[in-house]
Steps between C-alpha positions, in 0.01 A plus 500: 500500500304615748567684849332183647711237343740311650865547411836290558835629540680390213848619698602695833441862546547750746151678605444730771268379795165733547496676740816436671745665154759237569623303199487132463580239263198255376562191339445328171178296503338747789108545462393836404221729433514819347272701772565865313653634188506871486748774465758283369512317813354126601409348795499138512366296765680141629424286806764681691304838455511825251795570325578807240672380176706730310466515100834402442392160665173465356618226214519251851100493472569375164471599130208557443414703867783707394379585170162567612630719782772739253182520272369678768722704569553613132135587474520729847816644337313589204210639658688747730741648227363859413650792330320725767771744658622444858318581742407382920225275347765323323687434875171404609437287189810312550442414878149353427712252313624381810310244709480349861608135415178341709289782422365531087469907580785734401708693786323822371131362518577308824569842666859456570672803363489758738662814309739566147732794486667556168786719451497762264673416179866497422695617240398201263126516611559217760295451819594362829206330685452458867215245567380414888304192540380271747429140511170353624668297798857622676591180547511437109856375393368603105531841589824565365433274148180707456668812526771427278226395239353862550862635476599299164158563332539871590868549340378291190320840407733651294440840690598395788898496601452313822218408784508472906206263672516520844250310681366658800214410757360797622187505434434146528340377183167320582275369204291832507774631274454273164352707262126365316671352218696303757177417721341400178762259397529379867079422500527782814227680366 
């Protein structure tokens, strides 16, 4: 399988519309192209437009996709497991996990967080982190599903007792602000 290849819908799903966040339910035998796998997360592409496709759902682009696209996963997984002790890296680490869905540049590269604040630890050695982040257009329904990939990435550390993402908009983000790892991956520089 390939990103390029074209896929059928062997049975409805639900998939949320990019940009607009709002769910929707496609239907067996749709056309589809898998435009992005990273982070966990796909974005397939249909006559109708871009849609995001939840892992749960990915055995609707059929056996084989679905393999393909857990064996990814599993090797990411096994890459990013480290004895290393916690630390703000790892918060940082587990953000660049996270990716715009029509973008192939993780939130952190693509200049998006603004600031993390994490708590001191409690009595079990438990961390609360508060993450603000912006989006690279206001009108962005996706805001909210990209933060709450940031937020359940961030608790999956097993320092961490519980994460905040608010997004904000002051300062405006503007394409200065991707870093040149992102640039380089974007063909900006």
């Amino acid at each position: 399988m390939t990103l390029s290849s074209e896929l059928i819908l062997t049975r409805d799903t639900t998939a949320t519309i990019i940009p607009a966040g709002e769910e929707q339910v496609l239907k067996a035998g749709t056309s589809v192209v898998i435009s992005q796998a990273l982070g966990g997360t796909v974005t397939i592409r249909t006559d109708c437009g871009l849609f995001r496709l939840a892992a749960k759902d990915w055995d609707a682009l059929g056996e084989s996709a679905a393999i393909a696209l857990n064996d990814n996963i599993k090797n990411d997984e096994a890459l990013k497991e480290s004895s290393a002790p916690f630390s703000e890296a790892s918060v940082w680490d587990a953000m660049k996990q996270c990716y715009d869905p029509e973008i192939p540049v993780n939130i952190v590269d693509l200049g998006l967080i603004y600031d993390l604040l994490l708590s001191s630890p409690n009595s079990e050695g438990k961390y609360k982190a508060n993450i603000k982040m912006t989006l690279t257009a206001q009108g962005c329904g996706m805001g909210p599903v990209i933060a709450d990939d940031a937020r359940q990435r961030i608790e999956a550390l097993d320092a961490i007792e519980s994460a905040q993402v608010d997004i904000i908009w002051d300062p405006p983000w503007t394409p200065h602000m991707i870093s040149a790892e992102g640039r380089l991956r974007l063909g900006l520089d």
